[in-house]
N, C-alpha and C positions, 0 to 999 in steps of 0.2 A: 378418635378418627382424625389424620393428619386433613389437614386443608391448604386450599390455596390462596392467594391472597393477588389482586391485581390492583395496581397504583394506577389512577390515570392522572393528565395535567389538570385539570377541568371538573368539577361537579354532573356539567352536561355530557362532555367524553366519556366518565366513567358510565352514565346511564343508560349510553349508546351501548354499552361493554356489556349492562346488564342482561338488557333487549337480547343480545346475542345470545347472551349464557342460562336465558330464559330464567332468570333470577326474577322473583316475584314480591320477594323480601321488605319488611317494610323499611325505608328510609330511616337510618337512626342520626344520630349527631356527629353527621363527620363519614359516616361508611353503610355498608347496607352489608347483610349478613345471611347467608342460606347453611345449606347443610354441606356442600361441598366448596363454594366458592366466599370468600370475602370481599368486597370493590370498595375500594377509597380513591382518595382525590387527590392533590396538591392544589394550589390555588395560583397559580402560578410560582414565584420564585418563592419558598419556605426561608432560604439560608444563604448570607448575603457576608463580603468580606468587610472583617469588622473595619474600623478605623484606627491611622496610626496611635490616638489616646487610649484605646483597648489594650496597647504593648504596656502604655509607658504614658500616666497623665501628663506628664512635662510636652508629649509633645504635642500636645493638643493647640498650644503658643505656638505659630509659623517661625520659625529662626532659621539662618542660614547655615547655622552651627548643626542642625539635627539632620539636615540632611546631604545627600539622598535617604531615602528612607527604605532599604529593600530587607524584609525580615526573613531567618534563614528558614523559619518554623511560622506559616500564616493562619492564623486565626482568622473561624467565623462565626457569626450568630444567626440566632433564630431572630426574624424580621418579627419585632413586635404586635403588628396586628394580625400576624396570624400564627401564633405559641398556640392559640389553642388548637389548631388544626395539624398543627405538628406534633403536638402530643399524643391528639389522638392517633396519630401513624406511630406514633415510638409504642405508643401501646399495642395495637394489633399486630407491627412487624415483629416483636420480641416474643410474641405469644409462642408460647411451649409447643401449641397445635399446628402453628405456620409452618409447613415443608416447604412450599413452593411460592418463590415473588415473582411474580409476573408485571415486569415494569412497560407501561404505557404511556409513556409520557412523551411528549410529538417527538416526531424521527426525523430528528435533527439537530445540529450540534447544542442547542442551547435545551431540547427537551431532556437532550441523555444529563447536562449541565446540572438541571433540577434534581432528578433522582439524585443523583451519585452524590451531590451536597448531603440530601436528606438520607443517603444512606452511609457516610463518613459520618455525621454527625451524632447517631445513634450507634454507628458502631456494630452492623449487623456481621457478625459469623455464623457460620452451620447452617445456612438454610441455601437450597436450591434457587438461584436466581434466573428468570430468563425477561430475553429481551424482545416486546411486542415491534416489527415496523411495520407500518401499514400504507396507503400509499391515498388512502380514500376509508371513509368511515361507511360505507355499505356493510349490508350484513356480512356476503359473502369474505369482502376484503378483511374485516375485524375476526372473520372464523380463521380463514387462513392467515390472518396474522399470530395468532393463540396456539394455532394448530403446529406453526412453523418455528415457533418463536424459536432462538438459539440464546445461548449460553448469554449472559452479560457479557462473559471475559472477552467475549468477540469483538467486544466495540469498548475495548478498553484501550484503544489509540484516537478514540473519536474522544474519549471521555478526558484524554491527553490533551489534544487540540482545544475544551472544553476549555480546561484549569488554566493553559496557557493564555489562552485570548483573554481570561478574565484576569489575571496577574499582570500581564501587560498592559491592560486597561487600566489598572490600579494603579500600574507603579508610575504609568507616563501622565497619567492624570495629578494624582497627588502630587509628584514630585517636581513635575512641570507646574504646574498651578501655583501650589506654593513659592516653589522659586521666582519664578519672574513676576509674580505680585510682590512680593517683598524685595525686588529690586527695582520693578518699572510703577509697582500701585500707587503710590504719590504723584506721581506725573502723570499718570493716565486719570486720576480722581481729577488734578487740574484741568487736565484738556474736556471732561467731560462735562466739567464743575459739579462734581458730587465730593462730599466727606472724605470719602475712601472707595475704591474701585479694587475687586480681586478680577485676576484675568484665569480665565478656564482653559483649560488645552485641552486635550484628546486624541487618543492615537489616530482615529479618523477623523474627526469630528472639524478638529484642526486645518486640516487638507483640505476637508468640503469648504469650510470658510476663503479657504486660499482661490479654491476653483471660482468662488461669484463675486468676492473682491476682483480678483484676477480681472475676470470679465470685465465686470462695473468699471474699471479703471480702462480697458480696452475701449469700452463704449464713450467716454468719456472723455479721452485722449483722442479720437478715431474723429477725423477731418476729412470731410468727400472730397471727393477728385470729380472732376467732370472729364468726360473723353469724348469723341466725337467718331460713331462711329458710321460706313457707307452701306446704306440702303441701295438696291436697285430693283425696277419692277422692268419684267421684262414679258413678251407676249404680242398681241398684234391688239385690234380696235375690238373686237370677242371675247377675249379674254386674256387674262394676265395674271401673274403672280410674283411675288416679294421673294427679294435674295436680300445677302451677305455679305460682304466682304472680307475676304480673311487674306490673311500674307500668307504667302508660300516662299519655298527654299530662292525660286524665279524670278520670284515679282523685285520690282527695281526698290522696294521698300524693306527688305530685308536684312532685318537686326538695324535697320533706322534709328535715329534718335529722334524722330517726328510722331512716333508710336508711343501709345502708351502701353498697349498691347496686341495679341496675335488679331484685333477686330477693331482696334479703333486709334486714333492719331489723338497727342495732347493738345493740338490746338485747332481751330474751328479752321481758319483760314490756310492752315496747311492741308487740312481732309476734303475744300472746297477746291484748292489750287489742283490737288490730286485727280477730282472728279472730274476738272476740266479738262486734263490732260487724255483722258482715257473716254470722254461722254460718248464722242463722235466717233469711234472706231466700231472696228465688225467685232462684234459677239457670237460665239458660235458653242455649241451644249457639245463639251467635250467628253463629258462621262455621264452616265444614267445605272445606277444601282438601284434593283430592285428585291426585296428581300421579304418575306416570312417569319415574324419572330413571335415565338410564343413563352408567355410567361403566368409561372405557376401561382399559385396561394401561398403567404407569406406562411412560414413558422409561426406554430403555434406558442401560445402565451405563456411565458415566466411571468413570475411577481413585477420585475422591472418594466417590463412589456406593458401589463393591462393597467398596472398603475398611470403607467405614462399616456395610455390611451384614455383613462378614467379624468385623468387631467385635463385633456384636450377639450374631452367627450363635455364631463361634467362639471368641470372646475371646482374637483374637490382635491384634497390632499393627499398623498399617500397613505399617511395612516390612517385615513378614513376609509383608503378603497382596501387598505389590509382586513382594517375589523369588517369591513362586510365580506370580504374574501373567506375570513376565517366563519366566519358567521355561514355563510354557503357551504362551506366544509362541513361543519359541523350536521346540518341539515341534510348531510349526505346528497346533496345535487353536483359539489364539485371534488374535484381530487386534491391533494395538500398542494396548500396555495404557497407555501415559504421553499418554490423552490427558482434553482436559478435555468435548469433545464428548458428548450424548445419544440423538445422530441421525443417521440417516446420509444418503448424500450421495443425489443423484440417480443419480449414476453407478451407484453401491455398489448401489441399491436396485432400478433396473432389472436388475442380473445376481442379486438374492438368492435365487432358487431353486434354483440352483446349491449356497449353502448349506445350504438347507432337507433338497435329494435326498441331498446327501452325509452327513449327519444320519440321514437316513429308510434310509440305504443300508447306512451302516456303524458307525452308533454301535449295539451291541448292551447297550441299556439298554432293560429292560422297560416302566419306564414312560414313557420318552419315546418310545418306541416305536408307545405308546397312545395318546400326545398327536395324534403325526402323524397315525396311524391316523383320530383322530377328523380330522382337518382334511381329508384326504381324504374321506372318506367322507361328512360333512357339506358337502363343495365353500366351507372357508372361503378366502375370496379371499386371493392373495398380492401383490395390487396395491396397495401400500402408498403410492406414489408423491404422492398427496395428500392424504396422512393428517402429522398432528403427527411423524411418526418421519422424517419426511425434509425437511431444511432443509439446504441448502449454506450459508444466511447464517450458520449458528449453529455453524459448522466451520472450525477452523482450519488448525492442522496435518495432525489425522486423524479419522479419524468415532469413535460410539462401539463399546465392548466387544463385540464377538459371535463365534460359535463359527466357523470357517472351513468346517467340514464337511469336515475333514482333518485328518490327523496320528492316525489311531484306531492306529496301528500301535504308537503310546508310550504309547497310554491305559494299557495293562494293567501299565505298570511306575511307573505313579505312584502315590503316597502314598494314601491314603486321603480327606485334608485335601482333596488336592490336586485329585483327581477330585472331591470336594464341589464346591468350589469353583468345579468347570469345571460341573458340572450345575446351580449356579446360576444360572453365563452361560449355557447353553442353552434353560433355564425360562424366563427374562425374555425372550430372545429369542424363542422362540416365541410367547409369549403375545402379542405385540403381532401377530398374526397369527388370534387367536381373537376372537371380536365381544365386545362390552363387556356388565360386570355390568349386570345388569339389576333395580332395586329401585323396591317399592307404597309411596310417602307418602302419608299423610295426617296431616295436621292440626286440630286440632279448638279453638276458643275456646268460654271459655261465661264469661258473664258475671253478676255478681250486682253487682245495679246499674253502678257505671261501673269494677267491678273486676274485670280480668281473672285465669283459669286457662287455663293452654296445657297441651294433650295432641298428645306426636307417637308417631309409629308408622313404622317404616320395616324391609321385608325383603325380601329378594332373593327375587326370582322364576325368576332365570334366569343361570346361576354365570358364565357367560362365560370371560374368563379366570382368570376363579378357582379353573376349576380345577385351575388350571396353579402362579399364586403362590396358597399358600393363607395368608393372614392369621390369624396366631397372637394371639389375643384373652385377656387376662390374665384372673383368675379375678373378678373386679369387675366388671370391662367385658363380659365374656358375661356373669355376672346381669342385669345391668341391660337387654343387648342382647334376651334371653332373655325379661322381663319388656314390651319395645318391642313385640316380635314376639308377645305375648299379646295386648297391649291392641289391633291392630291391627283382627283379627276385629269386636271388638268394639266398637271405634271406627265399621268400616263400618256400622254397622247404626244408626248417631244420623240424625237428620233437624234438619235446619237451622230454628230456630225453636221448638224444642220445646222444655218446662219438662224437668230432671232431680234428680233427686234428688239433692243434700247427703246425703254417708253421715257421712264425718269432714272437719275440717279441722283441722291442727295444724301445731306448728313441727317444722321440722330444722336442729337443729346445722352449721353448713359450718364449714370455716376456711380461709383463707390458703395457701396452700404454696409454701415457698420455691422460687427456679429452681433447678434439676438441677446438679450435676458434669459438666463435659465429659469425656468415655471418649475414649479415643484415635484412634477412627474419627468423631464425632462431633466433634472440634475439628478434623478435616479438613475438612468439611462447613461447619466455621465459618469455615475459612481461606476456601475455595473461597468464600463468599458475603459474604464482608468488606462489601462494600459493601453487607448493610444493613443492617450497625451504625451508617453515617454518617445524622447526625442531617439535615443539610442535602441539600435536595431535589438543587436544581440539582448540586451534586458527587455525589451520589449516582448520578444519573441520566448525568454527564461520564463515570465509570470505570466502568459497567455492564459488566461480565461480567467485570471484572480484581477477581481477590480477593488474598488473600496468599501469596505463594509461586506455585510451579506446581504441575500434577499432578506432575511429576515430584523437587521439591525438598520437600517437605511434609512426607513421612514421615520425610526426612531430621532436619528441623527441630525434630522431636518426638522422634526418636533424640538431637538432639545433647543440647535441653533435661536428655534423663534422666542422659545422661553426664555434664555439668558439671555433674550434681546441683541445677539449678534447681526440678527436679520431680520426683515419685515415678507411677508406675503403680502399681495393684495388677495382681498377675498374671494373680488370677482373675476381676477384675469389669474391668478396664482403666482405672478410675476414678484420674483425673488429680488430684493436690493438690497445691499448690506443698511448698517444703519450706522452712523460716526463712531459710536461703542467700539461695533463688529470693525470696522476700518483700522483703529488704532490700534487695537487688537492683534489685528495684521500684521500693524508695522512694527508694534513689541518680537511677536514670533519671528518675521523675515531678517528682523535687527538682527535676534539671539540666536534662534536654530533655525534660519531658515529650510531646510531638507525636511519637514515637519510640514510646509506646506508642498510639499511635491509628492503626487501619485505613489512617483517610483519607489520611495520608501514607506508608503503605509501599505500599495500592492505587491510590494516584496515581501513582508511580516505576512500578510494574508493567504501568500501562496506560500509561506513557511509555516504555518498551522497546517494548513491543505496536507501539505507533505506530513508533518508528523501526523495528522491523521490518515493517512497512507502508508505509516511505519517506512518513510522515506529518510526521516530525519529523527532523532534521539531527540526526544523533551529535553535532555538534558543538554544539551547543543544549544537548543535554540533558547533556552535560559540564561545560559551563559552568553551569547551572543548580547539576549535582551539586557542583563542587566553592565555587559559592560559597554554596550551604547552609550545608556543611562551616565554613568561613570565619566565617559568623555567628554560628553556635552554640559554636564554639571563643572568639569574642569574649563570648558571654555568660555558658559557663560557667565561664570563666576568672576572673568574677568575682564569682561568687555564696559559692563559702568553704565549709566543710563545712556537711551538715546537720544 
């Protein structure tokens, strides 16, 4: 009797597959086995590209003479600690009885990466292959993923994209690495005072370095400015309220050299000389806007997204908030977490009530309980379908982060972190289902001759979803917010045209403040938007949505920075500093190839896989491209010398 055979990434994945296929079978060594179906595993990466001495033992010695290194024919191997787990798949996939492979393995560029290894390696012919995607591990989603599954050959430009990112990793790593340690490692071993010092590159990895030196040296270099900017409080003996000053086209102070900018003067005694000039004249409220503005609930969560929030929230890492991400997957509570998506599809959005009842049914959480509660009972709509939350253009692989409205059965044996975590994806998605904050502006000018004061006022009328995310407001930003929401009252009650009373007018001190430390959630956010740090419009606008790295390589990248000691975390703020290593490191790369630490060239490779995974672009193009990059840069910095 032919059989069929389904691969998953995971031990636990596959067992999710079973559950579905009502496979009852006992566990054997490696795979579980029934009368129609077979389940095996990978364990994550089985087959790994060998190393340049696998060619050729000679090159195993670093020499200038042997490289660049790009071989025309690339060998791999089976990862040593797990032959035994790969054997057992060369055994079951060759079996005479297998019709049908049914690959599982995550749906996404690096899960299709795993099979296609494991199935070059062994060399399968003659058997029906199909491709599982799924988008969440529920029952229902794993049947219709088996049900649906299509041809492999279908994502055989993804599996393109695949081979590519990982040859370019290869080739810029090895041959970058190698090279400028055997030209800069003796001077960089001095500067650090070690033996010897090898320097790592990376086609990303490199650029992320460049973005928090970058900073760090901005922070560093960055000297306040003091400015002096004009307060007025104006009102009668009842009441009163705080303005502005700002220049207009009118005012006699315009495009001054006594300014530092549109709000404030570079020197105390000129902003004082000004105030005297103008204290004792009529003021009169020459415009009064009042306005209505309502705003929605933020987009729902990507990886980049709840990472950065997990940061804030919990001061963990990224690849901590990943494995409990994946970990909630798995448990079928969330949908695949490795995506870069905010929105979800048409498809997804037509069935999402489905989540909402399973939510409202069995999650036994008091206050989301309340949430629902009100959405019923206030009849807010679930017809999301042409609202900002649902774009198929803006979706790749998979839509974003939300609660399945299943798996309550593992809630109660999770972490504490970890249910945080999962009631934050449930927050955010709800909310975008409650009707938008609702806030009273006005605005108020008043003018003393041709010299403007602005007064604004702005307060929520009506919380919408706020009451669901509640905005945590630092102890400055409520004073101040606190003091808005005074003047408001008061503000309504001027009439357009009328003289008011000058009570004070004086200066206030400002200064400068330098830009911020990226935190470790916070330079994901950075990677993800790479592109707009590119200064040039036209390129900027060519690699729009391609940042650096993936959702799913990212956390990686910031794991590996703190192992080779490029960088430090702090454990309890997550604040990122290079470390002197990471620094000279820097200046070796900026010395030799500088364009290695700019965006624009790691998120232009990035949106060139995109593309050849889009059958946009010939693998064979962007090959060619990649290796005579390689080529040129090895011609130039072959002859640049130490720095």
């Amino acid at each position: 009797m032919a059989k069929k055979i389904l691969i998953a990434e995971k031990p636990s994945v596959a067992m999710e597959f079973a559950k579905v296929l009502k496979i009852n079978a006992n566990k054997k060594e490696g795979y579980m086995e029934a009368e129609e179906w077979i389940i095996t595993w990978c364990v994550g990466h089985l087959i790994t590209m060998s190393y340049p001495e696998k060619y050729d033992a000679k090159l195993k010695v670093w020499k200038l003479e042997t490289l660049p290194f790009m071989p025309k024919e690339y060998k791999y191997e089976i990862i040593p600690n797990v032959e035994k787990q790969f054997n057992t798949i060369k055994k079951l996939l060759t079996r005479q009885d297998i019709e049908t492979i049914y690959v599982c393995t995550d749906s996404g560029r690096e899960g299709e990466y795993i099979y296609r290894l494991v199935d070059q390696m062994i060399g399968i012919k003659d058997k029906i292959k199909k491709r599982v995607w799924i988008d969440s591990q529920t029952e229902e989603e794993i049947q219709r993923g088996i049900n649906e599954a299509k041809d492999l050959s279908e994502y055989d430009s993804l599996s393109d994209a695949a081979y590519l990112r990982a040859k370019e990793d290869y080739l810029i790593g090895i041959n970058f690495s190698r090279l400028l340690s055997i030209i800069y490692g003796r001077k960089v071993a001095r500067q650090i005072q070690q033996d010897k010092a090898s320097i790592s590159v990376g086609r990303v990895m490199t650029c992320v370095l460049g973005m928090i030196v970058s900073r760090e040296r901005e922070i560093r270099n960055f000297i306040k400015t003091k400015y002096y900017k004009i307060v007025g409080e104006f009102g009668d003996e009842n009441s009163s309220f705080r303005t502005e000053w700002k220049v207009n086209e009118k005012s006699r102070l315009y495009n001054s050299r006594l300014l530092y900018n549109e709000t404030g003067f570079k020197k105390e005694e000129d902003a004082k000389k000004f105030i005297e000039e103008i204290k004792d004249k009529t003021a009169i409220i020459s415009e009064i806007k009042k306005s209505k503005q309502k705003e929605n609930a933020p987009l729902l969560f990507n990886l980049a997204e709840i990472q950065n929030e997990c940061t804030k929230k919990f001061k963990i890492k990224p690849d901590e908030t990943l494995e409990i991400l994946q970990n909630l997957y798995e448990k079928k509570l969330v949908t695949y977490p490795r995506t870069d998506a905010r929105v979800l599809s048409t498809a997804v959005a037509k069935e999402i009530t489905k989540n909402l009842n399973g939510i409202a049914k069995n999650f036994q959480n008091e206050e989301i309980k309340e949430y629902i509660k009100k959405m019923v009972e206030e009849k807010y709509s679930t017809n999301i379908l042409k609202t900002k939350y649902v774009n198929d253009s803006k979706i790749t692989d998979h839509y974003a982060i939300i609660p399945t409205g299943q798996g309550y059965e593992n809630y109660e044996k999770l972490t504490d972190l970890h249910k945080q975590i999962y009631i934050i994806i449930v927050k955010r998605f709800i909310s975008i289902f409650y009707p938008p904050a609702e806030y009273s502006k006005i605005s108020v000018t008043i003018n003393i001759e041709e010299e403007t004061f602005l007064a604004n006022a702005k307060l929520c009328i009506q919380k919408g979803y706020l009451e669901i995310i509640k905005t945590e407001e630092k102890g400055k930003e409520k004073q101040e917010q606190e003091e808005k929401e005074a003047n408001l009252e008061i503000l309504k009650t001027l009439k357009k045209g009328k003289e008011i009373k000058s009570k004070q007018i004086k200066t206030k001190e400002a200064e400068t403040t330098p830009p911020t430390r990226y935190n470790s959630g916070s330079i994901i956010l950075a990677m993800e938007n790479a592109g707009k740090l590119i200064e040039e419009e036209e390129l900027r606008e060519q690699i729009k949505g391609a940042g650096i790295g993936t959702s799913a390589t990212r956390a990686g990248i910031i794991k590996k920075l703190e192992k080779i000691k490029y960088i430090e975390i702090n454990e309890k703020t997550q604040i990122i500093t290079p470390t002197n290593f990471g620094e000279i490191t820097y200046n070796v790369v900026k010395n030799s190839m500088p364009d290695m630490l700019n965006p624009k060239l790691t998120a232009s490779w990035e949106k060139g896989l995109e593309l050849v995974a889009k059958k946009q672009i010939d693998p064979n193009e962007f090959m060619e491209k990649l290796e005579k990059y390689i080529k040129s840069k090895f011609d130039k910095i072959s002859n640049i010398g130490a720095f």
